[in-house]
C-alpha positions as CSV (number, residue, x, y, z in Angstrom):
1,X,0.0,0.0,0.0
2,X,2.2,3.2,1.6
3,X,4.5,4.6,3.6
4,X,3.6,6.4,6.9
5,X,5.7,8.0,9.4
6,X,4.2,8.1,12.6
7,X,4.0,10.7,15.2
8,X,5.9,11.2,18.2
9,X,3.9,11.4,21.4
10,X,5.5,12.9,25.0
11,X,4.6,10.0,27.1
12,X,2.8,13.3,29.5
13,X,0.4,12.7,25.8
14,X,-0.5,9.2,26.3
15,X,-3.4,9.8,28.5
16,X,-4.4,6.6,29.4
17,X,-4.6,5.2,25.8
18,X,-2.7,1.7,25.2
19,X,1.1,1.5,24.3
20,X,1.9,-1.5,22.0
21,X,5.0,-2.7,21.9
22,X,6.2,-3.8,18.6
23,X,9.0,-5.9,19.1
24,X,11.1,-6.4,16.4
25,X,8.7,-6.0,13.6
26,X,4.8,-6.1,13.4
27,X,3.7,-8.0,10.6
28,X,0.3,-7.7,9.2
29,X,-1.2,-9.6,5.7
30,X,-2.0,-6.8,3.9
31,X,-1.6,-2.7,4.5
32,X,1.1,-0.4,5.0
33,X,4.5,0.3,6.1
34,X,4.8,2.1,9.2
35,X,7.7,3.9,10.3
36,X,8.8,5.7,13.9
37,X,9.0,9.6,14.0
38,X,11.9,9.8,15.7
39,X,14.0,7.5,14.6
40,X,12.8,6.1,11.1
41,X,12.6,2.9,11.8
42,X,9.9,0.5,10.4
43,X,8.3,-0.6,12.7
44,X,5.1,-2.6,11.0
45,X,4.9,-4.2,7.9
46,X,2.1,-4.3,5.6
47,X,-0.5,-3.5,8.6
48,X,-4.0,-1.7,8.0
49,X,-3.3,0.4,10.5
50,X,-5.2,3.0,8.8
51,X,-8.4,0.8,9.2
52,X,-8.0,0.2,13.4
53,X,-10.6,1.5,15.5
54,X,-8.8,2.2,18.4
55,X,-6.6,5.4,19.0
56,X,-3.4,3.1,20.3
57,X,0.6,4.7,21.0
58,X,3.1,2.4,19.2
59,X,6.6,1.9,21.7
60,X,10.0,1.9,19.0
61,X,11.9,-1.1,19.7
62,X,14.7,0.9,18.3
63,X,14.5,4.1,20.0
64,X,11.8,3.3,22.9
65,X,10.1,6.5,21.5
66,X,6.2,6.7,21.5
67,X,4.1,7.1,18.4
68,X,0.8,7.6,17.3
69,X,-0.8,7.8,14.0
70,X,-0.8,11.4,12.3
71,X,-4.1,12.6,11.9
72,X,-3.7,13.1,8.5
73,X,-2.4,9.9,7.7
């Protein structure tokens, strides 16, 4: 599908919402490519993490930054 580059969230942002570790590397079946904000790392590949319902915050396993999907993504 694409390329998206998440967000970087100050963990004093999280409020409350989930943090999902990815390890070393999500894998999904069919989506996109995520990377971290910080870092550049990819962290998922070919996730529909466009499609999720839920408004989660993605831990690097590179950097141990936090992310969250851009709003305009």
């Amino acid at each position: 599908m694409g390329t998206i580059v998440l967000k970087h969230v100050p963990e004093d942002r999280v409020n409350g919402r989930e943090i999902v570790d990815t390890g070393v590397l999500m894998m999904g079946l069919e989506g996109d490519n995520v990377h971290c904000g910080v870092c550049g790392r990819e962290m998922m590949h070919d996730v529909p993490i466009r499609t999720m319902k839920v408004n989660l915050v993605y831990r690097c396993a590179g950097c141990d930054s936090l992310n969250e999907l851009p709003p305009d993504a």
